[in-house]
N, CA, C and O atoms as CSV, one atom per row, in Angstrom:
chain,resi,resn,atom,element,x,y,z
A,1,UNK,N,N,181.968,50.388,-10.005
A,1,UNK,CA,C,183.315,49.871,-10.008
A,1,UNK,C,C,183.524,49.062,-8.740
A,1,UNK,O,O,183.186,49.448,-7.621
A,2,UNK,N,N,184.248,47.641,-9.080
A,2,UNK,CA,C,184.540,47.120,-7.716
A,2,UNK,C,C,185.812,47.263,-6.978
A,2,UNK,O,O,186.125,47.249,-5.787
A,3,UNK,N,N,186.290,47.372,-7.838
A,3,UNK,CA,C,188.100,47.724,-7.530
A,3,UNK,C,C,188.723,47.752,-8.932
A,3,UNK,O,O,188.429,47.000,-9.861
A,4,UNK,N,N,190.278,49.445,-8.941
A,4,UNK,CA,C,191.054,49.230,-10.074
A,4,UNK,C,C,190.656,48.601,-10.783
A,4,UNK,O,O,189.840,49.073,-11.575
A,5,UNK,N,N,191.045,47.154,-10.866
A,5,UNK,CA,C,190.823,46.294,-12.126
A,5,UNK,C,C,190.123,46.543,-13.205
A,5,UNK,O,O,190.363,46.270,-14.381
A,6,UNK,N,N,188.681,47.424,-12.408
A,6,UNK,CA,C,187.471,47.444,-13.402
A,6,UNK,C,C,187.627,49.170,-14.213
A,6,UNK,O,O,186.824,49.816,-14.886
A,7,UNK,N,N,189.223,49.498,-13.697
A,7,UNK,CA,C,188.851,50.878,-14.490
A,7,UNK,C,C,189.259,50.831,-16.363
A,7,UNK,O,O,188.764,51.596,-17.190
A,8,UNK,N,N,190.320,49.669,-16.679
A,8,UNK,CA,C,190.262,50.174,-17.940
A,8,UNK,C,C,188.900,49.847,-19.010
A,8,UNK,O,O,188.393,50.462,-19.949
A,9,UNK,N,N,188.628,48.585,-18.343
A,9,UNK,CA,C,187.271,48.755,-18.945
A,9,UNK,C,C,185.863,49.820,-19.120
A,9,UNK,O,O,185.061,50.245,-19.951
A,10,UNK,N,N,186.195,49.874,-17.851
A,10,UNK,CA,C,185.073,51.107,-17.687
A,10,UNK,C,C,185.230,52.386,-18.862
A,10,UNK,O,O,184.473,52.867,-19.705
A,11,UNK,N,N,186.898,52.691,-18.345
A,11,UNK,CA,C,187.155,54.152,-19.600
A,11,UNK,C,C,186.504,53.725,-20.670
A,11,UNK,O,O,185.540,54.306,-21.169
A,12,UNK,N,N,187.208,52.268,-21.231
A,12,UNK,CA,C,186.981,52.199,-23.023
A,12,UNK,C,C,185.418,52.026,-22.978
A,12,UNK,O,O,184.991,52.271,-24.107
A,13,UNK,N,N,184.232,51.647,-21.979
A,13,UNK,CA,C,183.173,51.930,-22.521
A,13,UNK,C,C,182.667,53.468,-22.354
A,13,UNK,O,O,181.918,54.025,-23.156
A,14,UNK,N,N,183.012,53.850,-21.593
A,14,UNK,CA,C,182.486,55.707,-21.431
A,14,UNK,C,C,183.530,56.222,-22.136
A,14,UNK,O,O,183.906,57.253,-21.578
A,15,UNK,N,N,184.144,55.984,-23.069
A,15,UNK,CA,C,184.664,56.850,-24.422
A,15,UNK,C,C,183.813,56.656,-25.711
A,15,UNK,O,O,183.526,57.480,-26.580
A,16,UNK,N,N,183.499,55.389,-25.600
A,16,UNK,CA,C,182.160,54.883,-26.401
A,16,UNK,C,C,181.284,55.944,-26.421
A,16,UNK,O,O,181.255,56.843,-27.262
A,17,UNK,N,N,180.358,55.763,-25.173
A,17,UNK,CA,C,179.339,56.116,-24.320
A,17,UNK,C,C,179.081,57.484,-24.349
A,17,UNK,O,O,177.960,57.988,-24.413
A,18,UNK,N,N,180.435,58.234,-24.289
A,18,UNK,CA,C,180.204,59.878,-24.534
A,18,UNK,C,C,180.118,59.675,-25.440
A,18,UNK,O,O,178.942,59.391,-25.668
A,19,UNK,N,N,181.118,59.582,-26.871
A,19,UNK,CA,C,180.561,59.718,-28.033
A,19,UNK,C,C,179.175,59.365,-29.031
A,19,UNK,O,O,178.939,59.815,-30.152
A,20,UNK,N,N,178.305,58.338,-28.159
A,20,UNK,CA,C,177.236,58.093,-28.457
A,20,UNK,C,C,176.141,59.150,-27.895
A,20,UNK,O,O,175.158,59.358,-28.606
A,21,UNK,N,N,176.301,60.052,-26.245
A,21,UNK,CA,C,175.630,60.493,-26.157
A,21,UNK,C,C,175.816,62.045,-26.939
A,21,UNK,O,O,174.739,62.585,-27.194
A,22,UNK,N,N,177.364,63.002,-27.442
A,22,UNK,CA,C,177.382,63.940,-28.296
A,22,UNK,C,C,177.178,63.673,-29.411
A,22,UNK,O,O,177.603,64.586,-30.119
A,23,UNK,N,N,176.704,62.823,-30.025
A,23,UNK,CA,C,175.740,62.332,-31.206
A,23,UNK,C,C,174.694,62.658,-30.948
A,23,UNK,O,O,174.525,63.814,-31.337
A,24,UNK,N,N,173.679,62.180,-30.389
A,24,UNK,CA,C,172.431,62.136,-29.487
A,24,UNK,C,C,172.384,63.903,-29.724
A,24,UNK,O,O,171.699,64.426,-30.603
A,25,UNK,N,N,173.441,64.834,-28.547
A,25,UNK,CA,C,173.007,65.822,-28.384
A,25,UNK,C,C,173.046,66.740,-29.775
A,25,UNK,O,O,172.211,67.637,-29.894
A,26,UNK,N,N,173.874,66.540,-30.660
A,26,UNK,CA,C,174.548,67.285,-31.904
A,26,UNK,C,C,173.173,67.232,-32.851
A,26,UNK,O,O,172.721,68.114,-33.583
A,27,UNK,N,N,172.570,65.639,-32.531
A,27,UNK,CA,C,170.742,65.629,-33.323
A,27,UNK,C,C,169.557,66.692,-32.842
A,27,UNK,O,O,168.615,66.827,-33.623
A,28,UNK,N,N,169.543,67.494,-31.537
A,28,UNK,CA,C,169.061,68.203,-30.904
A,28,UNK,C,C,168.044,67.168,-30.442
A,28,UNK,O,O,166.860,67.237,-30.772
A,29,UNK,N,N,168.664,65.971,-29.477
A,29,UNK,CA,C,167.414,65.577,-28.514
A,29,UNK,C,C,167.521,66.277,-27.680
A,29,UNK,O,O,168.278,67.189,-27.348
A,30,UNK,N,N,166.149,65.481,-27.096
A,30,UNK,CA,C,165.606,66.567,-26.038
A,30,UNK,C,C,166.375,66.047,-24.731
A,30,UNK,O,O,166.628,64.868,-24.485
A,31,UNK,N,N,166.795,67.501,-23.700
A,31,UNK,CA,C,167.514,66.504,-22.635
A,31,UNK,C,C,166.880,65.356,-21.704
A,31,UNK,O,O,167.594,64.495,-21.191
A,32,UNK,N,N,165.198,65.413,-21.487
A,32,UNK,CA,C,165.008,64.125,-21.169
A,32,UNK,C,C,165.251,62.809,-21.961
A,32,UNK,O,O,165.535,61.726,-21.449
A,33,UNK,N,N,165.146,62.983,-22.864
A,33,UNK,CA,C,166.109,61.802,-24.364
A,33,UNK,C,C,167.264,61.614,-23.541
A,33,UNK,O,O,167.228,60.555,-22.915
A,34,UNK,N,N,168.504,62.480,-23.310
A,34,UNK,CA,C,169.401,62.328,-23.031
A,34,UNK,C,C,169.744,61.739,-21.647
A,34,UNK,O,O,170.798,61.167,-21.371
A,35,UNK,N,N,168.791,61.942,-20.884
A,35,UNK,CA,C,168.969,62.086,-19.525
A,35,UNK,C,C,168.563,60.348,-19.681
A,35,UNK,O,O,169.484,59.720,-19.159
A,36,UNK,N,N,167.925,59.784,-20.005
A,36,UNK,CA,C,167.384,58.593,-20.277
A,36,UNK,C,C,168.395,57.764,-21.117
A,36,UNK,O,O,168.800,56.714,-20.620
A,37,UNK,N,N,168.821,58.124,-22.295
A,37,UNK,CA,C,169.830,57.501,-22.847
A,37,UNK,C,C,171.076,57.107,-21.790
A,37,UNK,O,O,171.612,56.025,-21.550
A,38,UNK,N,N,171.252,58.168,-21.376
A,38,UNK,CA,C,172.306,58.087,-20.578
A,38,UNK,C,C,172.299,57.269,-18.964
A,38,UNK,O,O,173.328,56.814,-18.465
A,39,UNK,N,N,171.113,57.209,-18.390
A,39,UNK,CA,C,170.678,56.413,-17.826
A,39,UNK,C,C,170.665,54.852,-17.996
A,39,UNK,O,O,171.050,54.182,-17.038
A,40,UNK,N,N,170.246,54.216,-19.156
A,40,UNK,CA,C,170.458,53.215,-19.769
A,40,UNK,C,C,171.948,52.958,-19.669
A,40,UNK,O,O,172.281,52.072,-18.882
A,41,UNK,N,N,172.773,53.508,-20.255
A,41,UNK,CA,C,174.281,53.617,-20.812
A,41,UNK,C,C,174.785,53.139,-19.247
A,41,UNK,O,O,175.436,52.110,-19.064
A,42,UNK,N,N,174.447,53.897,-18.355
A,42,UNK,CA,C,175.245,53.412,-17.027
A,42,UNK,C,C,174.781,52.012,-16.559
A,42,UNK,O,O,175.545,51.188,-16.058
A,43,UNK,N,N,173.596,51.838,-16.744
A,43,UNK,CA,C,173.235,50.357,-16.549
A,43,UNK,C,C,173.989,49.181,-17.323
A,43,UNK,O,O,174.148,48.031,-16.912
A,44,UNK,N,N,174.517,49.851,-18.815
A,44,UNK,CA,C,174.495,48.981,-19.325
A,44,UNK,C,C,176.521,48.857,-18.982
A,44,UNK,O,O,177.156,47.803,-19.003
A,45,UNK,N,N,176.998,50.008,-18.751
A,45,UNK,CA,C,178.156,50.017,-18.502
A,45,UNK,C,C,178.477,49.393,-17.105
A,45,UNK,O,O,179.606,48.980,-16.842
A,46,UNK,N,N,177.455,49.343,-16.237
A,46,UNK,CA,C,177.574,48.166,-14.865
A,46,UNK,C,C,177.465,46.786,-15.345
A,46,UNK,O,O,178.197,45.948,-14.819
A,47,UNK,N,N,176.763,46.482,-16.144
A,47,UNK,CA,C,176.971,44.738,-16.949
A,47,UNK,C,C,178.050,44.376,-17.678
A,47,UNK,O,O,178.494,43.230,-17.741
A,48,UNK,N,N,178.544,45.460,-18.307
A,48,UNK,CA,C,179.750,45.640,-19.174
A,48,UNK,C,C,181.205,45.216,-18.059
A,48,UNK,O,O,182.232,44.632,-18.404
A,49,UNK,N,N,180.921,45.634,-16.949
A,49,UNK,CA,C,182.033,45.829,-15.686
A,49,UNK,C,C,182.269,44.277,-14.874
A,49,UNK,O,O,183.275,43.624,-14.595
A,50,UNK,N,N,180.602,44.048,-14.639
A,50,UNK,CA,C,180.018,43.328,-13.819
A,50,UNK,C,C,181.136,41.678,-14.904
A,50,UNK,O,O,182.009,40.940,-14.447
A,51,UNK,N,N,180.630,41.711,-16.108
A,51,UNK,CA,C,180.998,40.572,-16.754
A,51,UNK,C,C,182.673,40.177,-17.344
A,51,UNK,O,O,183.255,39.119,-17.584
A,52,UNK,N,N,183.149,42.028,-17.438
A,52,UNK,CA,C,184.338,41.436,-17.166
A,52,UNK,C,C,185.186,41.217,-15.965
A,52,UNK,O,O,186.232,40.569,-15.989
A,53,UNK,N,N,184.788,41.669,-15.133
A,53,UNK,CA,C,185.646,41.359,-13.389
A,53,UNK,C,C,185.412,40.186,-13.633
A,53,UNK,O,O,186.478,39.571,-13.610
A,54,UNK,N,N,184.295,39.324,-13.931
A,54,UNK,CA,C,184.089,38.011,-13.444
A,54,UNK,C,C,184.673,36.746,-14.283
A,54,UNK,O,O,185.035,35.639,-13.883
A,55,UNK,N,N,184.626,37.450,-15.932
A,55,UNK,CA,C,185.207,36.860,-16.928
A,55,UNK,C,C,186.533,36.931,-17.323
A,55,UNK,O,O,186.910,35.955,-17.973
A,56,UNK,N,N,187.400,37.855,-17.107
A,56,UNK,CA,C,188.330,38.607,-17.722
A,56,UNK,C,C,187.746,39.604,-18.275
A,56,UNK,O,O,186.538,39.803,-18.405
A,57,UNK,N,N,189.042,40.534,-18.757
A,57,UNK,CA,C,189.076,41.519,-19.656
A,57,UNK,C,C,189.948,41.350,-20.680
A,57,UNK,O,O,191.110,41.221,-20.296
A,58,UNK,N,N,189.752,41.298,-22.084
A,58,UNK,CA,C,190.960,41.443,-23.130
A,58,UNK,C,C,191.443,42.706,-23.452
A,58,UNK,O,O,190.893,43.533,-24.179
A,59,UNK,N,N,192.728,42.826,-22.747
A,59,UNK,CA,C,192.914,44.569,-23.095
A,59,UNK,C,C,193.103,44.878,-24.288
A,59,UNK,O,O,193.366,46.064,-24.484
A,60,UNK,N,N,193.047,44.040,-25.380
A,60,UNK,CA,C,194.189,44.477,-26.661
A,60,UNK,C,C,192.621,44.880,-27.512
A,60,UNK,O,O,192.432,45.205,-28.684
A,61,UNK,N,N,191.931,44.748,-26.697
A,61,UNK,CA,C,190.506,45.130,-27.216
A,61,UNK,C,C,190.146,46.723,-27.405
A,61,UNK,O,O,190.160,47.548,-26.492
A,62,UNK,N,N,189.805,46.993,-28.844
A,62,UNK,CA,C,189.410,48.652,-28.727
A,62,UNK,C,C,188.065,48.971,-28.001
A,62,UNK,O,O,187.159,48.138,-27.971
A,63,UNK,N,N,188.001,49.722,-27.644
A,63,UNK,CA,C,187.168,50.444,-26.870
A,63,UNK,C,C,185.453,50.186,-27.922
A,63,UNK,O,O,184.557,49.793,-27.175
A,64,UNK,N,N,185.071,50.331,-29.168
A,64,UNK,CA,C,184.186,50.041,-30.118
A,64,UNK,C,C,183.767,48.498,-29.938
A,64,UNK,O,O,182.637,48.103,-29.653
A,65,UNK,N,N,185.035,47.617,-30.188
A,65,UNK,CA,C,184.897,45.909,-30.125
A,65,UNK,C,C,184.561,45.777,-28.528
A,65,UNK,O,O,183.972,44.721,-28.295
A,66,UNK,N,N,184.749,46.442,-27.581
A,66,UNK,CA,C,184.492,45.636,-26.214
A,66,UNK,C,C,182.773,46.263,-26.005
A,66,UNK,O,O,181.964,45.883,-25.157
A,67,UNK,N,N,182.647,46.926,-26.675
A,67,UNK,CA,C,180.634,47.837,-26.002
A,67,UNK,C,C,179.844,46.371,-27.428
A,67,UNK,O,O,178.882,45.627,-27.240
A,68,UNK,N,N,181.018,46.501,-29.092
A,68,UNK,CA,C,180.049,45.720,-29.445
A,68,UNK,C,C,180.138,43.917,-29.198
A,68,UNK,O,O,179.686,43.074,-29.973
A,69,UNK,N,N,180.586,43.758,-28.383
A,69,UNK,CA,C,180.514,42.279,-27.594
A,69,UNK,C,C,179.537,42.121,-26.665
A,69,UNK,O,O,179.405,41.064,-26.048
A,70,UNK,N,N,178.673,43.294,-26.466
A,70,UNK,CA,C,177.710,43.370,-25.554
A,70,UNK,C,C,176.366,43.945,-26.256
A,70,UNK,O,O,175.215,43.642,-25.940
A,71,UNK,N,N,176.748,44.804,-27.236
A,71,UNK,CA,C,174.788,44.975,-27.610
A,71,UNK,C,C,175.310,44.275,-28.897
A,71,UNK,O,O,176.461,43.919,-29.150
A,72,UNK,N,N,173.556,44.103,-30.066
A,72,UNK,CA,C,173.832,44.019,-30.972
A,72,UNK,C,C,172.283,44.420,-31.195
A,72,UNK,O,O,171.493,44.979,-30.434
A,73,UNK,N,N,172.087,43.781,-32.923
A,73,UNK,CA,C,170.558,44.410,-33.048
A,73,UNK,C,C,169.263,44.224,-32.111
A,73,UNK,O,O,168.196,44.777,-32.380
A,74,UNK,N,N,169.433,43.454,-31.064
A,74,UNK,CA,C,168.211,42.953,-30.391
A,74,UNK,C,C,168.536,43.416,-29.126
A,74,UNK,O,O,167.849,43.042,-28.175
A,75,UNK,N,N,169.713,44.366,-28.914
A,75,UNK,CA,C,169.390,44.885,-27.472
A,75,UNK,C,C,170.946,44.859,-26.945
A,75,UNK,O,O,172.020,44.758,-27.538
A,76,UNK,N,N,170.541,45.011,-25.408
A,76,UNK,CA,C,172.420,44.871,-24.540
A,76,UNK,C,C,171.670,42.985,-23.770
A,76,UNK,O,O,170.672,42.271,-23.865
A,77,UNK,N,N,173.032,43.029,-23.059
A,77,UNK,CA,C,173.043,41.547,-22.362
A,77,UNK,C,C,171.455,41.839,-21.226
A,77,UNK,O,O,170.651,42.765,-21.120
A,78,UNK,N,N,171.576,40.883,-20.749
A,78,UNK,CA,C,170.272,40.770,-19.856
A,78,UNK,C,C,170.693,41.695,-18.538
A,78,UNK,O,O,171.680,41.207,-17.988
A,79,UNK,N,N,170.280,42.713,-17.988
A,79,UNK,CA,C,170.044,43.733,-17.419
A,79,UNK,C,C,169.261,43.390,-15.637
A,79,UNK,O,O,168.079,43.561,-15.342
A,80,UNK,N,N,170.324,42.906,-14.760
A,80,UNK,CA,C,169.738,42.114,-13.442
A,80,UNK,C,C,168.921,43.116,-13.022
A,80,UNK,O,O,167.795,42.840,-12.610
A,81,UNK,N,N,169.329,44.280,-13.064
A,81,UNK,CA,C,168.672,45.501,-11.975
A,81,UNK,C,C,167.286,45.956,-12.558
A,81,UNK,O,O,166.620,46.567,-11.721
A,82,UNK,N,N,166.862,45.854,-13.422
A,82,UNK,CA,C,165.808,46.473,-14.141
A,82,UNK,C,C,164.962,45.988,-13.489
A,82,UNK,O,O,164.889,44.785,-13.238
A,83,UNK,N,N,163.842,47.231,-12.944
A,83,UNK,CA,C,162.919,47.261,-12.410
A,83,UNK,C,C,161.287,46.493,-12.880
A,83,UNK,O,O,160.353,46.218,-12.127
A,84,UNK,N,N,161.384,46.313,-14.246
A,84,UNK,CA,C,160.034,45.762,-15.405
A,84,UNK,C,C,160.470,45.288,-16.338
A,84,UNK,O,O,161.540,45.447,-16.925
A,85,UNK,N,N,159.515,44.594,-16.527
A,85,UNK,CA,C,159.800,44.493,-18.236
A,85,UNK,C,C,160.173,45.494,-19.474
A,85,UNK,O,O,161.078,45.576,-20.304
A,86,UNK,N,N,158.858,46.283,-19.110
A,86,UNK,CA,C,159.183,47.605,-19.852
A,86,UNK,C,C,160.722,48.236,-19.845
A,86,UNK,O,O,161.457,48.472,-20.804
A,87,UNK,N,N,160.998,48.467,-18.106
A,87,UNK,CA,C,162.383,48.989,-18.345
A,87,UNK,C,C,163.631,48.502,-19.225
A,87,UNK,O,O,164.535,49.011,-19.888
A,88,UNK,N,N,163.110,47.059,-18.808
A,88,UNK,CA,C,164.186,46.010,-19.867
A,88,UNK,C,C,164.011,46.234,-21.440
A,88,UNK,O,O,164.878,46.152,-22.310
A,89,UNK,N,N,162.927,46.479,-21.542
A,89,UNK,CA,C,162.419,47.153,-23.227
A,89,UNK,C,C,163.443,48.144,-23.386
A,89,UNK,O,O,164.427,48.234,-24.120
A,90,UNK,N,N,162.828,49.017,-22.301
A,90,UNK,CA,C,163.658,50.501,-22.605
A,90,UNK,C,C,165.338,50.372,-23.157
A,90,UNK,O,O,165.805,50.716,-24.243
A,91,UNK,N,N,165.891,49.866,-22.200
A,91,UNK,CA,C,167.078,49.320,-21.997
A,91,UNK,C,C,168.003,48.864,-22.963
A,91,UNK,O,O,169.087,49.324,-23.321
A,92,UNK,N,N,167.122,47.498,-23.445
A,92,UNK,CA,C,167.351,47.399,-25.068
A,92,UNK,C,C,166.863,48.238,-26.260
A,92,UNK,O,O,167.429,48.116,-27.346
A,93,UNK,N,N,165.814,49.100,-26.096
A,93,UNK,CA,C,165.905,49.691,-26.776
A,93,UNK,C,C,167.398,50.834,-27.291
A,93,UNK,O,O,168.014,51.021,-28.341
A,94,UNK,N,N,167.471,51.368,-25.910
A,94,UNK,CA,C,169.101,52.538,-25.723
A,94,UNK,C,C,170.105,51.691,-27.003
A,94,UNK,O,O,170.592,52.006,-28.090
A,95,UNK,N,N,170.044,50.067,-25.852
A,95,UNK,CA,C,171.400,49.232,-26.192
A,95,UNK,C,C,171.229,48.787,-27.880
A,95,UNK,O,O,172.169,48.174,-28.387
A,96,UNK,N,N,170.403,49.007,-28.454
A,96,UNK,CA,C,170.363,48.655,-30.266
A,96,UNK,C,C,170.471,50.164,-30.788
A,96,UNK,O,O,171.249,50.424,-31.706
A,97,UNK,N,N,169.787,51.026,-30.274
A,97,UNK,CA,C,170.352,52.394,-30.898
A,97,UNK,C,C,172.044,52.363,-30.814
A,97,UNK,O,O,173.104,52.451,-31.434
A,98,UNK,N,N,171.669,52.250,-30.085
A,98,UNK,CA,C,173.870,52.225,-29.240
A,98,UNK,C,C,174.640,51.909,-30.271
A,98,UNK,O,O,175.646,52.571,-30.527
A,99,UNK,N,N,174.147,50.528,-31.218
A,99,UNK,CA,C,174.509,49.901,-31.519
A,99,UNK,C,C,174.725,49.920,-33.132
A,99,UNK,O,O,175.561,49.421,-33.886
A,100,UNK,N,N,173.170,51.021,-33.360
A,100,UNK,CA,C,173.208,51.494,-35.310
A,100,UNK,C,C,174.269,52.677,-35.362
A,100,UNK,O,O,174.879,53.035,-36.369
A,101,UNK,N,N,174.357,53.131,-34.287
A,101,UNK,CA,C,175.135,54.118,-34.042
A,101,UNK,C,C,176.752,54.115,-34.495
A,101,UNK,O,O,177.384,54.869,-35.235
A,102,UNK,N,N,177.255,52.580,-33.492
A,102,UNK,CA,C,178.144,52.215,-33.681
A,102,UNK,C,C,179.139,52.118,-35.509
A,102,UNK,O,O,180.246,52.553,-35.828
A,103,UNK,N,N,177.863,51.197,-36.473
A,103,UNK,CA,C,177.839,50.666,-36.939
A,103,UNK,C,C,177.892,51.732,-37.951
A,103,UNK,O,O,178.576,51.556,-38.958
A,104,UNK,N,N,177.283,52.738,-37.790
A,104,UNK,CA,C,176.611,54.258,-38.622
A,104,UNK,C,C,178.205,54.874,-39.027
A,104,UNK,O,O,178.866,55.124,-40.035
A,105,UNK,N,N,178.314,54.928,-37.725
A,105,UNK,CA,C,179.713,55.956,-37.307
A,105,UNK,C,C,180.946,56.190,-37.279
A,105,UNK,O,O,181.708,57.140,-37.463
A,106,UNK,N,N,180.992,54.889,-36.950
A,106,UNK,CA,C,182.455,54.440,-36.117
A,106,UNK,C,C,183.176,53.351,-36.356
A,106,UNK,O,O,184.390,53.287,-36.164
A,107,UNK,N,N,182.448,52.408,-36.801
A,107,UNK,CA,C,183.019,51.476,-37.590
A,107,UNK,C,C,183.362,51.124,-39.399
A,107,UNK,O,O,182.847,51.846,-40.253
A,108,UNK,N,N,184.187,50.062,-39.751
A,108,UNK,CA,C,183.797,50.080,-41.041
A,108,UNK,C,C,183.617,48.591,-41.330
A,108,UNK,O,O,184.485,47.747,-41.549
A,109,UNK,N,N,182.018,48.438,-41.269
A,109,UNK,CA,C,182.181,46.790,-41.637
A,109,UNK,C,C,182.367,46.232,-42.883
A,109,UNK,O,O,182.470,45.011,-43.003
């Protein structure tokens, strides 16, 4: 977080974000699964932050429509901090699960 500004965004993606990871746990992954999922999730919720401080934020936006403006089937946005390639794999990998999830669950397209 850089300042206020960045908290309502933040909530509406970690309301997401939990509910994606008590999914996760309700499947009986394993907690390194989780610990990793959730790892990802904060990365991806710092890009999520990072792009609206800089862009705006649309508040009238639900919490579902603002995470799926950021992944879709091929992954989350491009990920500055990632250490490899691989991690960036990883990463997108989380961010498209994130995302069948969404689509599985929570939405109705």
């Amino acid at each position: 977080m850089g300042d206020n500004d960045d908290l309502p965004a933040g909530y509406l993606a970690l309301s997401v974000f939990i509910q994606y990871l008590l999914h996760l746990k309700e499947k009986g992954r394993a907690s390194s699964t989780m610990r990793k999922h959730g790892d990802y999730l904060w990365a991806l919720g710092g890009e999520i932050i990072r792009d609206t401080s800089e862009s705006g934020f649309n508040q009238s936006l639900s919490a579902i429509d603002l995470v799926l403006g950021y992944v879709d089937s091929q992954g989350g946005p491009y990920w500055r901090h990632a250490d490899s390639e691989d991690d960036q794999r990883q990463y997108d990998s989380v961010c498209r699960s994130l995302y069948r999830f969404l689509y599985q669950n929570l939405t109705n397209p």
